[in-house]
TIMI-933469 format. One record per atom (N, C-alpha, C, O): x, y, z; residue in one letter. Coordinates in steps of 0.1 Angstrom, whole numbers, plus 5000, padded with zeros to 4 digits. Example, Ala and Ser with C-alpha at 12.3 -4.5 7.8 and 13.67 -1.06 7.14 Angstrom:
% TIMI-933469
513249435078A 512349555078A 513249675078A 514249675085A 512849785071S 513749895071S 512950005079S 513450115080S 
% end
This chain:
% TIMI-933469
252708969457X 253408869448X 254908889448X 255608799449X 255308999447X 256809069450X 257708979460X 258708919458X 257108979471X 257108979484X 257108839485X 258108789491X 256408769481X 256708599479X 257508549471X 258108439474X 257608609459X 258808579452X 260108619459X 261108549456X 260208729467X 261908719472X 261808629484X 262808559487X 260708619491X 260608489501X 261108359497X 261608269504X 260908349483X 260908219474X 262308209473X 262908119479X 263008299464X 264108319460X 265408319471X 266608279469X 264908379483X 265808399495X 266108249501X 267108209506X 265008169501X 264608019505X 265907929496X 266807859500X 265607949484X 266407839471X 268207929471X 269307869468X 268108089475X 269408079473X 270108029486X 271007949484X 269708049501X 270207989515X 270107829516X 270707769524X 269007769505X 269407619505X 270407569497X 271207479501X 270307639484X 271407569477X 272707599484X 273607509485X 273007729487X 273907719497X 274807609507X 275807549507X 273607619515X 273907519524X 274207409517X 275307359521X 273507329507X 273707229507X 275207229497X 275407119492X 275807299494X 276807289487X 278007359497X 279107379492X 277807379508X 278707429519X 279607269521X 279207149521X 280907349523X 281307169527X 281107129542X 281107239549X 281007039548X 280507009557X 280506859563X 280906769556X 280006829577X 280106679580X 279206569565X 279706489557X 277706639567X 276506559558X 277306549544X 277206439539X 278006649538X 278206649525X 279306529521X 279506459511X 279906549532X 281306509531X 280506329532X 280806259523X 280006289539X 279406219541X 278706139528X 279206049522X 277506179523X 276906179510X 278106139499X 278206029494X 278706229497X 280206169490X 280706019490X 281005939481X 280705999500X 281705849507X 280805759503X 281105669496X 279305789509X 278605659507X 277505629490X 276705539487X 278105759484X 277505779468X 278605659461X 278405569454X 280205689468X 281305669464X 281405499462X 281705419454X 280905499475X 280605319485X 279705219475X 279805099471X 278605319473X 277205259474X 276905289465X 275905219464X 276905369452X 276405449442X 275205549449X 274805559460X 274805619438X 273305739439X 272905729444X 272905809454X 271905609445X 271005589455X 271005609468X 270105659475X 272105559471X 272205599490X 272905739489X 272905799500X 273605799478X 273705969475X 272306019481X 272006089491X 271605969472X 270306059469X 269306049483X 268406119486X 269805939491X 269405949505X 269505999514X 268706019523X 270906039514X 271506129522X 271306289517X 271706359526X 270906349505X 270506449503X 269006449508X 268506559509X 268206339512X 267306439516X 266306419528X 265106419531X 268306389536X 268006399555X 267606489556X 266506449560X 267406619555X 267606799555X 265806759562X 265306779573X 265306689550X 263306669550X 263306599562X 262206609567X 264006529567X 263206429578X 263806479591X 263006449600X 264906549595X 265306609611X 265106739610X 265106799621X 265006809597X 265206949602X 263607039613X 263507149619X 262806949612X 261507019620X 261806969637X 261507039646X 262606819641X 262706799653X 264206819658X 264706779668X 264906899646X 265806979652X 265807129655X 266507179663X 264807189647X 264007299649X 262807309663X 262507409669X 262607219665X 261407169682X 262907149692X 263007239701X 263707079692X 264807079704X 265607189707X 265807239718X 265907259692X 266607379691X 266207479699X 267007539706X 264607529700X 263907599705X 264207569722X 264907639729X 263407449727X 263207379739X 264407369747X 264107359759X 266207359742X 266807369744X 267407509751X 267907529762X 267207599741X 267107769739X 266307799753X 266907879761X 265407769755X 264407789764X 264707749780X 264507799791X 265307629776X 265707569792X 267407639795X 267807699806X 268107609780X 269607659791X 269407809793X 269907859803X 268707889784X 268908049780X 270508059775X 271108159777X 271007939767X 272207969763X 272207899752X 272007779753X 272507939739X 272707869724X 274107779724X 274507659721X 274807909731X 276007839722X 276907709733X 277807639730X 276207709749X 276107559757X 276007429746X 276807349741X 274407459747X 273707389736X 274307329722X 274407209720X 274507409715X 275707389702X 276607339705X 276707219702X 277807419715X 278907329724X 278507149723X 279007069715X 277807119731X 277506959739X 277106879724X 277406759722X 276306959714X 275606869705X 277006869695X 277306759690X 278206999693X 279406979682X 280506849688X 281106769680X 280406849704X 281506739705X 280606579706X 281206479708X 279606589706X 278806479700X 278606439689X 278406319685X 278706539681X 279106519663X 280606419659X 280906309654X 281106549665X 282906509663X 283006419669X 284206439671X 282706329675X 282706179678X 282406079668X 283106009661X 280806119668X 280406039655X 281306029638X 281705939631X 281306179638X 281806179626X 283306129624X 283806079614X 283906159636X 285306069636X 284905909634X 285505839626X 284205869640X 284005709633X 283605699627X 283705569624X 282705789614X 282605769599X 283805739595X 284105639589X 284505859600X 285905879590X 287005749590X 287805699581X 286705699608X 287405589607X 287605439606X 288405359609X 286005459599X 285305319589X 285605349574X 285505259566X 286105469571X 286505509558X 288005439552X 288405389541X 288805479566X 289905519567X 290705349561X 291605319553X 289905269571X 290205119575X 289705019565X 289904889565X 289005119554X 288105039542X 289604949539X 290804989541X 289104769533X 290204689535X 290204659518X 291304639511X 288904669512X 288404609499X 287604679496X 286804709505X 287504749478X 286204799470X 285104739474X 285204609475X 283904799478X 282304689482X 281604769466X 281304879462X 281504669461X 280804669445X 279404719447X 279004699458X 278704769439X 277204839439X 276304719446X 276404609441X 275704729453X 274604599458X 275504449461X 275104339460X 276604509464X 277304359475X 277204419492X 277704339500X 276904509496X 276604559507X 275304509508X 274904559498X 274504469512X 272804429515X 272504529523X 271704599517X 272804569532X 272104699541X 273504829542X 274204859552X 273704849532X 274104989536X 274305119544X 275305189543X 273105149553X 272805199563X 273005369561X 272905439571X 273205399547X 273405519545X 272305639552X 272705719561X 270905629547X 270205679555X 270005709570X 269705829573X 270405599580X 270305629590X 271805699594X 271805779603X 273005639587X 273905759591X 273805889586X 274805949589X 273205939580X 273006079574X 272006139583X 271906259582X 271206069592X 270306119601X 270906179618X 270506259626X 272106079614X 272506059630X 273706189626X 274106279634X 274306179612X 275006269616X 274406399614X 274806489622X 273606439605X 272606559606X 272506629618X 272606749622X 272106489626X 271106539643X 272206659659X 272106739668X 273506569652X 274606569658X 275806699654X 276806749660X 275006749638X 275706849632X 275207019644X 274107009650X 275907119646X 275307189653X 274607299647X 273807369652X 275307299628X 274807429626X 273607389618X 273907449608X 272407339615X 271307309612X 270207389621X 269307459618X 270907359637X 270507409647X 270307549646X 269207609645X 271707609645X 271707739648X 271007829633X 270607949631X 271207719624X 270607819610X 269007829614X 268407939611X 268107709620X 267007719622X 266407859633X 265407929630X 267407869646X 266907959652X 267408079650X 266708169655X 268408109644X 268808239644X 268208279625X 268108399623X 268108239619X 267408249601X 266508209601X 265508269606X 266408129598X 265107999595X 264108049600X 263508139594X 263707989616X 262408009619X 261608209618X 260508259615X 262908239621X 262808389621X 262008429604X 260908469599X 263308399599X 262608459587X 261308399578X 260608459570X 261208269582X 259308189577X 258308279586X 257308309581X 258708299599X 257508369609X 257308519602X 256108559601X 258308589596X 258408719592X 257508729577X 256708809573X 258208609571X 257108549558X 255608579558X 254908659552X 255208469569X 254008449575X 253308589577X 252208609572X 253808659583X 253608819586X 253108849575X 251908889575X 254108849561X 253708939548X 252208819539X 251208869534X 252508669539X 251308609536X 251708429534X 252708379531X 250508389538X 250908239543X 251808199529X 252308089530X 251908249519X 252608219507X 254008229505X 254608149499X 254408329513X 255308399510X 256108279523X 257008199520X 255708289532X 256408179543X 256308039538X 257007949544X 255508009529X 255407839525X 256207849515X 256907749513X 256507989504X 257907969497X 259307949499X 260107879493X 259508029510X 260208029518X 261207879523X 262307849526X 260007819524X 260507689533X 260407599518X 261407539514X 259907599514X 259807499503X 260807539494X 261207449487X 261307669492X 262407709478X 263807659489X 264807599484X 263807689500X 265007639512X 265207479511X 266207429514X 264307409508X 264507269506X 264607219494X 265207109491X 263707319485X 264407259468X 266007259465X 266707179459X 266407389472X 267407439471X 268807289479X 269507239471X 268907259490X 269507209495X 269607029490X 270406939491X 268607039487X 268106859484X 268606879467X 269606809463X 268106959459X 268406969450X 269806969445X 270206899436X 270507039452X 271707119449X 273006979457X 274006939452X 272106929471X 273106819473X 272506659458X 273006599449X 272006669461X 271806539444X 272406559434X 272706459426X 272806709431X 273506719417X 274406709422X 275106659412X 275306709433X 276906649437X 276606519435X 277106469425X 275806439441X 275606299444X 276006219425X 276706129419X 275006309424X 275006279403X 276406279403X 277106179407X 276906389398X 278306359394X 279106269402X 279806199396X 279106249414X 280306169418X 279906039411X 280705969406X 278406029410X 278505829409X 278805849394X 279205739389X 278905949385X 279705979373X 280905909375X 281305799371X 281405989384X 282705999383X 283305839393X 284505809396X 282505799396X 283005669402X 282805579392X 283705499393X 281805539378X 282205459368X 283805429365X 284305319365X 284405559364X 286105559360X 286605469370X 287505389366X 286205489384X 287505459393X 288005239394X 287305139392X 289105259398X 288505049394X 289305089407X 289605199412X 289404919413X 289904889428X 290404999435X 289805059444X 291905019431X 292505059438X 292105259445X 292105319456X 292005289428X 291505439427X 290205449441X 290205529450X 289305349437X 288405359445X 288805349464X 288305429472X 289605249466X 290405299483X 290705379485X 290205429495X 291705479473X 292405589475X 291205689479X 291305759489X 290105699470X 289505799471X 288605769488X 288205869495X 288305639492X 287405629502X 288305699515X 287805779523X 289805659517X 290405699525X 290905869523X 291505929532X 290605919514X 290906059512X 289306089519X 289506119531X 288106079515X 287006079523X 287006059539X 286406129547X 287805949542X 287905939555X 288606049566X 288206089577X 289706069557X 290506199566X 289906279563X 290406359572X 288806369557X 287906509552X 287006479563X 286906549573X 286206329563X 285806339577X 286006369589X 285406459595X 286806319593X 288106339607X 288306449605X 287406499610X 288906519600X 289006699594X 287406729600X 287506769612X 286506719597X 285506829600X 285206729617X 284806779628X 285306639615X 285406619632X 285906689645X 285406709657X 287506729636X 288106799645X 287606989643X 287907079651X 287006999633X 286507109635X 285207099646X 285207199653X 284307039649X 283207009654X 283907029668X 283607099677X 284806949668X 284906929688X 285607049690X 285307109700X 286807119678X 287107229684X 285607359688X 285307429698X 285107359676X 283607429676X 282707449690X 282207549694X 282807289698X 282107249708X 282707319720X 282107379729X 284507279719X 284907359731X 284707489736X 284707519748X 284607569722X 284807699724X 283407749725X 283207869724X 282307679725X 280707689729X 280307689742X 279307749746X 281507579751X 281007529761X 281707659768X 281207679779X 282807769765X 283207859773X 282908009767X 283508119771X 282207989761X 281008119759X 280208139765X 279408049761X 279708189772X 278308259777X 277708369767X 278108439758X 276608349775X 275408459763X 274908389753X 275508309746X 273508429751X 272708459736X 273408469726X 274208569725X 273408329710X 274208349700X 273508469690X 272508419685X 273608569686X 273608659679X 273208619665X 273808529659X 272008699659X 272308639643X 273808619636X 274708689641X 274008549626X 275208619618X 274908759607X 273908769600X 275908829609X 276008959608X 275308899590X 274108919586X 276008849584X 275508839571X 274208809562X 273808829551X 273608719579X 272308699573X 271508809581X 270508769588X 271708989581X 271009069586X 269709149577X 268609199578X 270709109567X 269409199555X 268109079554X 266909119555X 268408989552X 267208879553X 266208879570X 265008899572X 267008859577X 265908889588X 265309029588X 264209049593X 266009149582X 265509289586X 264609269572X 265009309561X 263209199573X 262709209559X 261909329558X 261009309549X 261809439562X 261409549558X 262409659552X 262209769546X 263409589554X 264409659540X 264909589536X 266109609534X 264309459532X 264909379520X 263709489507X 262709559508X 264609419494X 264209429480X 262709439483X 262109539484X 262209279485X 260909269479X 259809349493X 258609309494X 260309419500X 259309499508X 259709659505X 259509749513X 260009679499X 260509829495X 259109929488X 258509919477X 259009999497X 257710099491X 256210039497X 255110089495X 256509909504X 255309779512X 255009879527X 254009859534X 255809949529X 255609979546X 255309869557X 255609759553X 254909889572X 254509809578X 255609749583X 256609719576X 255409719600X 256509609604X 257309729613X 257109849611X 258109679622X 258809709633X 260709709632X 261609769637X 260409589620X 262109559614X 262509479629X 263709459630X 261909429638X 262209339645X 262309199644X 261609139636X 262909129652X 262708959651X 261308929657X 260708989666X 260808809650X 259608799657X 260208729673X 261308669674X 259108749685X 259608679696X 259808509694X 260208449704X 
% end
């Protein structure tokens, strides 16, 4: 039970994380809460549920075919930083306030998909944390891995909605003009993480080798000296294959 609960807990603190990391998706969610009110907020928090399993299946299949992560990462960040530069510079260009429900199709959803898919580090959290540490879960009891994944998504969906909440708070206040200012301040944070993405991409595509865990998330993969295995024995303290 120990043992599932830090599975649980390690899950809700690495999602809420993430989803409060700033980033393309966040940055995104913002603009079109801002655009659109909550509701298309609340859609865009919870892309995470609908690509993160067939970016976890490519991530792998990818891994497999180049035997290189950070190629892979490379080609998918300057495919981002494209996209997300034309978020930014449909933001940028906004001409007029679009009032709650004078947009008929919004399209928020499907851009939160495409920019998700196009994001690279989803990828890299899946194969180098994620899958690792649910399989290691799995190891200690199918519980402890189904907390895991399910406290990792309360965590990020959760934690992106309560941004979503307050902004459309905080867009009651805004009238015409406030409202451009802020869309076009959105636009350039976009373009900003664009240009981080393609720089990201470049320096992927002239890397060689296997991407490495991050050094920070080592106590979580080494789950035989985390907390809740202490005095548990058992295990090799390796990654599963």
């Amino acid at each position: 039970m120990d043992s599932s609960f830090f599975y649980i807990a390690s899950g809700l603190t690495l999602g809420a994380t993430a989803g409060l990391m700033p980033g393309p998706l966040l940055a995104l969610m913002v603009s079109e809460t801002v655009r659109h009110g909550r509701r298309e907020g609340f859609r865009i928090a919870a892309v995470p549920l609908l690509t993160d399993l067939p970016i976890l299946i490519v991530a792998l299949l990818a891994v497999a075919v180049m035997s290189n992560l950070h190629l892979f990462s490379g080609i998918i960040s300057i495919a981002g930083a494209a996209y997300v530069c034309y978020l930014g510079i449909d933001s940028l260009t906004l001409k007029k306030a679009v009032l709650e429900g004078e947009d008929a199709k919004p399209r928020s959803l499907r851009r939160g998909i495409v920019t998700n898919l196009l994001n690279p580090h989803p990828y890299l959290f899946w194969v180098t944390v994620g899958a690792p540490t649910a399989l290691k879960g799995f190891g200690v009891s199918a519980m402890a891995a189904a907390g895991f994944i399910a406290g990792f998504y309360a965590g990020i969906v959760g934690s992106k909605m309560g941004v979503a909440l307050a902004v459309d708070r905080a867009r009651g206040f805004m009238g015409g003009r406030g409202y451009l200012i802020v869309m076009k301040l959105l636009g350039a944070v976009l373009i900003f993480f664009a240009a981080i993405l393609f720089v990201e991409g470049v320096r992927g595509l002239r890397v060689c080798g296997p991407t490495a865990p991050p050094r920070e998330a080592a106590w979580l993969l080494d789950w035989d000296a985390a907390p809740g295995r202490m005095g548990h024995g058992g295990g090799n303290g390796h990654a599963p294959a």
